[in-house]
C-alpha positions in Angstrom: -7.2 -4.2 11.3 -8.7 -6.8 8.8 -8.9 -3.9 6.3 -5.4 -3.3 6.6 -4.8 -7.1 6.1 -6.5 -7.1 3.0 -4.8 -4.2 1.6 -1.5 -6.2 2.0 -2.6 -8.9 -0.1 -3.0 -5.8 -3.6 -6.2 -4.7 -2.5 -7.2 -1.0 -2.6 -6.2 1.1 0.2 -8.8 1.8 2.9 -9.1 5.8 2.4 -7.9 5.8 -1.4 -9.2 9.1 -2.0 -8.0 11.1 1.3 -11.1 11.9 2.6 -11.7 11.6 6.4 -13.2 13.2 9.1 -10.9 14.7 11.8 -11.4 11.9 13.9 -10.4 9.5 11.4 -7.4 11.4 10.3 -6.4 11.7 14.5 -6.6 7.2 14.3 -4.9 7.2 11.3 -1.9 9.2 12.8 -1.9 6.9 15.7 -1.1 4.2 13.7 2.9 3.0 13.1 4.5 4.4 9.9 4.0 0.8 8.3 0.9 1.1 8.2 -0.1 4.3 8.2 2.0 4.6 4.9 -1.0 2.8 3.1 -3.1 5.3 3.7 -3.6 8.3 1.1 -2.8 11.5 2.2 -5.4 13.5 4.5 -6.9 16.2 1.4 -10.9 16.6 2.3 -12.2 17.0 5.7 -15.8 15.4 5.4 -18.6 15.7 8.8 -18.3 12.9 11.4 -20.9 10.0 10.4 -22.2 9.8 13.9 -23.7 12.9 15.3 -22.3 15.4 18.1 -23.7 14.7 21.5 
């Protein structure tokens, strides 16, 4: 949430280049269109950082 916050104030945006994991891009769809809109589009699917159990 801070990141967002900071982002507000003409910081960059948190995923400026569009690359998430699926998990990130599932959160990032949760989110309201306000802030979800900051985002950059979804357009490179990288691993998960934390290993499958």
């Amino acid at each position: 949430m801070v990141a967002f916050g900071l982002q507000v104030r003409g910081l960059p945006r948190l995923h400026g280049d569009g690359r998430r994991a699926e998990l990130g891009e599932h959160r990032r769809r949760g989110l309201r269109e306000h802030v979800a809109s900051r985002t950059a589009p979804w357009s490179e699917r990288v691993p998960a950082m934390t290993p499958a159990e």
